[in-house]
The first five atom37 places (N, CA, C, CB, O) and aatype in JSON, in Angstrom:
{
  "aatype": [20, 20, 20, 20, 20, 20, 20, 20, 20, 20, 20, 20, 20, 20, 20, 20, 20, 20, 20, 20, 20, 20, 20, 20, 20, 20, 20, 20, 20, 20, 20, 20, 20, 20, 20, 20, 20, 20, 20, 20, 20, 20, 20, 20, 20, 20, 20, 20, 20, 20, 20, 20, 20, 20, 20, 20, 20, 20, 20, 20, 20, 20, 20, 20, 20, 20, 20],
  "atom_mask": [
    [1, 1, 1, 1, 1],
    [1, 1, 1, 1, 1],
    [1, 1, 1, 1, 1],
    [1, 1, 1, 1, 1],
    [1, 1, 1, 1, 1],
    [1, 1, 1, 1, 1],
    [1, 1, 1, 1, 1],
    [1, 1, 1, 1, 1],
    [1, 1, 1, 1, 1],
    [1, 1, 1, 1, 1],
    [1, 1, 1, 1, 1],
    [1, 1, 1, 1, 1],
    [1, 1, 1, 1, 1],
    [1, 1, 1, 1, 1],
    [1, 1, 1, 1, 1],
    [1, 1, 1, 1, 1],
    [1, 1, 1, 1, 1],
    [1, 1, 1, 1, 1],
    [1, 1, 1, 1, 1],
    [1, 1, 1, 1, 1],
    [1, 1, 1, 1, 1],
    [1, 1, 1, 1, 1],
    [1, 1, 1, 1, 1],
    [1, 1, 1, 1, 1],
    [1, 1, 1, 1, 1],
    [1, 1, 1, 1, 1],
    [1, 1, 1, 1, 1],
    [1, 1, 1, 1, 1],
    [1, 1, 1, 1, 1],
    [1, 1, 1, 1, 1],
    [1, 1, 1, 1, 1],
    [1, 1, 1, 1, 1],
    [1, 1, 1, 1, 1],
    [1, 1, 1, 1, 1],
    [1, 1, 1, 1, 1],
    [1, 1, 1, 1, 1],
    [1, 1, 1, 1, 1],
    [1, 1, 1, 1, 1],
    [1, 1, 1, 1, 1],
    [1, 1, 1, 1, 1],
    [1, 1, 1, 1, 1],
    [1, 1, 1, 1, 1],
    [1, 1, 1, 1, 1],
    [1, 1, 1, 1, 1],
    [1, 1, 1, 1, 1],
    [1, 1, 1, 1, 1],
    [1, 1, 1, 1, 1],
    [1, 1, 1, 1, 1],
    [1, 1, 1, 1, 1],
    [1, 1, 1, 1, 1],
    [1, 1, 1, 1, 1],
    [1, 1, 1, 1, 1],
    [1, 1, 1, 1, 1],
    [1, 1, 1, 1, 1],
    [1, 1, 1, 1, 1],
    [1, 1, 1, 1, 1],
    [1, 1, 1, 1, 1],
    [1, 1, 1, 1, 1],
    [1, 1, 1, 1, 1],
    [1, 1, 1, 1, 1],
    [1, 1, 1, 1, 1],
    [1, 1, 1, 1, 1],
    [1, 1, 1, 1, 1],
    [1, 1, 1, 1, 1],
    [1, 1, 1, 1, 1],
    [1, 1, 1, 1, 1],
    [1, 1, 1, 1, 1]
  ],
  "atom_positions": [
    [[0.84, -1.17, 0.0], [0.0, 0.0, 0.0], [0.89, 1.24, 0.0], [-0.96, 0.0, 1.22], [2.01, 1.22, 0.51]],
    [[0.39, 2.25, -0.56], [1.27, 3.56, -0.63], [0.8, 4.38, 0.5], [1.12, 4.41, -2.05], [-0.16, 4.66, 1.21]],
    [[2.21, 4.61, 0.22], [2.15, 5.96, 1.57], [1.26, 7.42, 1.36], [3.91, 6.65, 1.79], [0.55, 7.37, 0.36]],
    [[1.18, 8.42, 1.96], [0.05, 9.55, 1.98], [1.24, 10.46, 1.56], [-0.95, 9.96, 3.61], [0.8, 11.52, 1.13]],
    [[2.5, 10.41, 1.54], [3.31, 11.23, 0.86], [3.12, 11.12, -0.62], [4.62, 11.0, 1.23], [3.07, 12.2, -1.21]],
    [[3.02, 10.09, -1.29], [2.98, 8.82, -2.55], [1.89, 9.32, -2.97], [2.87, 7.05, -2.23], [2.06, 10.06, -3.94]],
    [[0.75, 9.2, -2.59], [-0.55, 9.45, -3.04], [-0.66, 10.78, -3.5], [-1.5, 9.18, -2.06], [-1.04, 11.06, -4.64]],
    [[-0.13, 12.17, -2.08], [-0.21, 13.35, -2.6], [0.7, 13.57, -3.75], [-0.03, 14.22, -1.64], [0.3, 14.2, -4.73]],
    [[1.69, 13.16, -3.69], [2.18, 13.46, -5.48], [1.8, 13.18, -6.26], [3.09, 13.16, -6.07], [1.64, 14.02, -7.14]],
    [[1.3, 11.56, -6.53], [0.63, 11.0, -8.19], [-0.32, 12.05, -8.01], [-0.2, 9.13, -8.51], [-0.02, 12.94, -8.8]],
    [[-1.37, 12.39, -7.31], [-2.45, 13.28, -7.12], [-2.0, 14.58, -7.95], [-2.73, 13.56, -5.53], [-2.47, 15.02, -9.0]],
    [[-0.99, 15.03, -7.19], [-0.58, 16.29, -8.02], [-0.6, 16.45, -9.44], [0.63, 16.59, -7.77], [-1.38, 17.11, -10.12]],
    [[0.56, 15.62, -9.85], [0.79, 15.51, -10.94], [-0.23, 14.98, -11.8], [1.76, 14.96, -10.95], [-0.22, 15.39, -12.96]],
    [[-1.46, 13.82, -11.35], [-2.83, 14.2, -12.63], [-3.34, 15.46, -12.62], [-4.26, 13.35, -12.47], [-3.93, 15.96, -13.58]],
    [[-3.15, 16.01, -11.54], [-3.74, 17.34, -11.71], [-3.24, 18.26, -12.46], [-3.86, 17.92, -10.7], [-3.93, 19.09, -13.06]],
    [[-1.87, 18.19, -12.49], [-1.02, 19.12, -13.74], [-1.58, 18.61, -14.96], [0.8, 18.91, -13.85], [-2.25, 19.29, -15.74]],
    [[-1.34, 17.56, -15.1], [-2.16, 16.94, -16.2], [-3.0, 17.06, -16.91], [-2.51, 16.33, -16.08], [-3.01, 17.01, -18.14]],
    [[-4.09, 17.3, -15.9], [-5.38, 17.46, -16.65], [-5.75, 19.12, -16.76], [-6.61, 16.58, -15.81], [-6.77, 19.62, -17.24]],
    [[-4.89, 19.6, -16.31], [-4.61, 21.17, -16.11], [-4.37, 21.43, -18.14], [-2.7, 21.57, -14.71], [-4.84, 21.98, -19.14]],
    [[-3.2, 20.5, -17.61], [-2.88, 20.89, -19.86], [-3.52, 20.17, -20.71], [-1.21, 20.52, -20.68], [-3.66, 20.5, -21.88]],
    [[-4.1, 18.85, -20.09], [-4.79, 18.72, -21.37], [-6.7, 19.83, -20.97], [-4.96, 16.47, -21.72], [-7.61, 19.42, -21.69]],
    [[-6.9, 20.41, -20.48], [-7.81, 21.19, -20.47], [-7.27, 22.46, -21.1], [-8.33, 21.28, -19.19], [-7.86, 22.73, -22.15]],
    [[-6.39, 23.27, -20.79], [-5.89, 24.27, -21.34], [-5.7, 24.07, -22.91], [-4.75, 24.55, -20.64], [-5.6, 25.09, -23.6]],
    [[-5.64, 22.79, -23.52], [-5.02, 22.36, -24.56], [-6.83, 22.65, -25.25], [-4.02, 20.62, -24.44], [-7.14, 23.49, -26.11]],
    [[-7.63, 21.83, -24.67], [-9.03, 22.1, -25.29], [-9.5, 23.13, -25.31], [-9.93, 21.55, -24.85], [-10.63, 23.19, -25.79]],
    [[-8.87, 24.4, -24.8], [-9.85, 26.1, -25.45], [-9.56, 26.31, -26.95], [-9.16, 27.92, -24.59], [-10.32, 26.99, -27.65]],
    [[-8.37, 25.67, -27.49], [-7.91, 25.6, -28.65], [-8.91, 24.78, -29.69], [-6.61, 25.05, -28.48], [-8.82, 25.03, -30.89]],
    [[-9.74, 23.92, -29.26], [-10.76, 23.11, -30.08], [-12.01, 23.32, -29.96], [-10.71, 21.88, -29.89], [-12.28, 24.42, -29.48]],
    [[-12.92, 22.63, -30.24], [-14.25, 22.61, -30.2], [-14.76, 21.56, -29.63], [-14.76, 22.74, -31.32], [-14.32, 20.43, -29.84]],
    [[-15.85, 21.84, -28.75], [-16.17, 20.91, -27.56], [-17.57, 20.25, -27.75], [-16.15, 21.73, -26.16], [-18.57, 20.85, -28.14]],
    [[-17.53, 19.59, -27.58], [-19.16, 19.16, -27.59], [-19.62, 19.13, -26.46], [-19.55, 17.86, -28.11], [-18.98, 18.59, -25.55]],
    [[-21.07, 19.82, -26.21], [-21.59, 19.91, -25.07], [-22.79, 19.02, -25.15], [-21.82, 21.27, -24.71], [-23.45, 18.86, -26.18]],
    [[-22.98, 18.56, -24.23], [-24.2, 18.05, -24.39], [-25.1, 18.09, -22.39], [-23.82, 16.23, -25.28], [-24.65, 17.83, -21.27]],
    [[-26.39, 18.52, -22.89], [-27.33, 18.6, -21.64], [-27.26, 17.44, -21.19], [-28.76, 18.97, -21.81], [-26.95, 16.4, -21.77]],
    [[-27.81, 17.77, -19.27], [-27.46, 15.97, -18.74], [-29.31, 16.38, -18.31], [-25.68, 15.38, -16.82], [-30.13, 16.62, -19.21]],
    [[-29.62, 16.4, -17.09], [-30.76, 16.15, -16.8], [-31.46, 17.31, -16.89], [-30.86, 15.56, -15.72], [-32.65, 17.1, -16.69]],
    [[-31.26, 18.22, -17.06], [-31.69, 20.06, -17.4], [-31.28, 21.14, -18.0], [-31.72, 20.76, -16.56], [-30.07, 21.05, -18.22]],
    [[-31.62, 21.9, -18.28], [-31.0, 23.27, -19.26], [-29.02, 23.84, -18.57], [-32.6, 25.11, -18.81], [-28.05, 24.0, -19.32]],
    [[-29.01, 24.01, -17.18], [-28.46, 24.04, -16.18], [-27.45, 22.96, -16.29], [-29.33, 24.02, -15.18], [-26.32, 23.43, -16.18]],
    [[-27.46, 21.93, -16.43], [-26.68, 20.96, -16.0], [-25.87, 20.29, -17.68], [-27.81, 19.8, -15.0], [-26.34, 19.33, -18.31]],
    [[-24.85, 20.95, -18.02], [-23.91, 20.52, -19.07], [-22.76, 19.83, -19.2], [-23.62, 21.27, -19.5], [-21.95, 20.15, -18.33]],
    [[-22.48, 19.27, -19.72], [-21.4, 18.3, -19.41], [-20.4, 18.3, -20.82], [-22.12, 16.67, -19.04], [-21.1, 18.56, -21.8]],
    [[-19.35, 18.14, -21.08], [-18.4, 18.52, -22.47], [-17.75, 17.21, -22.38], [-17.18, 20.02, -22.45], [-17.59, 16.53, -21.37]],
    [[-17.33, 16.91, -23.81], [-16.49, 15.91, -24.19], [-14.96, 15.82, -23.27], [-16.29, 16.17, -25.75], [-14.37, 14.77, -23.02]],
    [[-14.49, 17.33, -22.84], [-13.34, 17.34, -22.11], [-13.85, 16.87, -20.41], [-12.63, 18.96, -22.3], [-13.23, 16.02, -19.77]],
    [[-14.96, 17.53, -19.92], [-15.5, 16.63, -18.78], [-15.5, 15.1, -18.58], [-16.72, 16.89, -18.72], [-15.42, 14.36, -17.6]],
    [[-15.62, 14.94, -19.85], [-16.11, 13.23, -19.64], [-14.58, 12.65, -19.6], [-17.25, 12.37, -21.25], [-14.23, 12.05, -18.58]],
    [[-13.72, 12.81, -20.6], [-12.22, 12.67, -20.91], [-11.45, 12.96, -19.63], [-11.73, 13.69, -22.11], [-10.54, 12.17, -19.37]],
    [[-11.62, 13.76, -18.95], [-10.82, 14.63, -17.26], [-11.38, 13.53, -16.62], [-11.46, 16.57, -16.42], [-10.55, 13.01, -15.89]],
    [[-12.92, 12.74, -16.59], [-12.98, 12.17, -15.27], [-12.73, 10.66, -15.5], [-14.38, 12.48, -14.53], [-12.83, 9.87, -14.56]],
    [[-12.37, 10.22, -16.86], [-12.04, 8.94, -17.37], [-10.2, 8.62, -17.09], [-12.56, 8.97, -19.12], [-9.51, 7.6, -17.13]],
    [[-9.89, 10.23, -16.79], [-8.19, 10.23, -17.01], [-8.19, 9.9, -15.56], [-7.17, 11.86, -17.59], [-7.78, 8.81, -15.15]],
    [[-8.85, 11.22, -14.48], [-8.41, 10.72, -13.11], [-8.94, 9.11, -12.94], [-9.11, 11.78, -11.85], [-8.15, 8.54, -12.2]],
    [[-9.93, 8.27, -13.35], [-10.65, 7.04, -13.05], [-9.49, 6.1, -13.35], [-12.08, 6.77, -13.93], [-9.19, 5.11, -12.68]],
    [[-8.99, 6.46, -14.24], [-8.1, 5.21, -14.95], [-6.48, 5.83, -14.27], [-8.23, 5.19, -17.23], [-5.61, 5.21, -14.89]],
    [[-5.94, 6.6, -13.46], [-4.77, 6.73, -12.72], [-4.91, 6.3, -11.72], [-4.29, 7.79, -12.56], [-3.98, 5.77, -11.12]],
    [[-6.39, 6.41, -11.1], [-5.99, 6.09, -9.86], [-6.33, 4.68, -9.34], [-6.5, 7.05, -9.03], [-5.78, 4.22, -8.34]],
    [[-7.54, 3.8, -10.26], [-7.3, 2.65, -10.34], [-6.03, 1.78, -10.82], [-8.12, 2.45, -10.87], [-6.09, 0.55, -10.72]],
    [[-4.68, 2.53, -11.43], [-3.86, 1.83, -12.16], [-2.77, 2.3, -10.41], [-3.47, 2.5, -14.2], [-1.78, 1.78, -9.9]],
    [[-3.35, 3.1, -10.14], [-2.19, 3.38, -8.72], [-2.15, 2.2, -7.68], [-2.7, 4.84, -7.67], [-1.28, 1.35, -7.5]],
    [[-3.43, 2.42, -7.0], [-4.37, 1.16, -6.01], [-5.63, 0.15, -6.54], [-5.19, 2.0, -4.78], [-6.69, 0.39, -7.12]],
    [[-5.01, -1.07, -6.05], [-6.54, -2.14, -6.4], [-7.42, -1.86, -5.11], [-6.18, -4.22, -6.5], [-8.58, -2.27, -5.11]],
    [[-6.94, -1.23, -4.11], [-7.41, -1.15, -3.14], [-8.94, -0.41, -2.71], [-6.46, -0.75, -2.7], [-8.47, 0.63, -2.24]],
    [[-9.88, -0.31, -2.6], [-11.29, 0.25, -3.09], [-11.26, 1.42, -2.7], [-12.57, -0.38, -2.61], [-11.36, 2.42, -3.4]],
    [[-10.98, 1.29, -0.37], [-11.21, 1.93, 0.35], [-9.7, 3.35, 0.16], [-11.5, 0.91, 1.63], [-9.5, 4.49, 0.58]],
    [[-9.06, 2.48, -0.59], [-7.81, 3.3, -1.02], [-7.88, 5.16, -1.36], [-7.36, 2.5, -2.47], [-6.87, 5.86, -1.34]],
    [[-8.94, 5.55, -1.58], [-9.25, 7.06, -1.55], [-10.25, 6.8, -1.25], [-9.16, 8.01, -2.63], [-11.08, 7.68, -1.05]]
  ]
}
């Protein structure tokens, strides 16, 4: 199991991460699409940001309770 020093860095660093590949998408065109109301939108880079953190931090810990 990793340490809480360990964790706060990989942490960091998706976050730089997804810092540039978001910064990288004002440069393109996004698809938005409505979720359950006028209010509530969600973008192709949303879905992509929460598939990037899903898939780091399962590849970090098998562990469930792990975050």
């Amino acid at each position: 199991m990793a340490s809480v020093k360990e964790m706060d860095t990989y942490a960091k660093l998706w976050m730089k991460e997804a810092g540039t590949r978001l910064r990288a998408s004002f440069k393109t065109k996004l698809n938005i699409e409505m979720k359950t109301n006028p209010n509530d939108l969600v973008t192709n880079m949303d879905k992509g940001i929460e598939k990037f953190f899903a898939k780091n931090r399962r590849s970090f810990s098998r562990t469930p309770h792990f975050w």
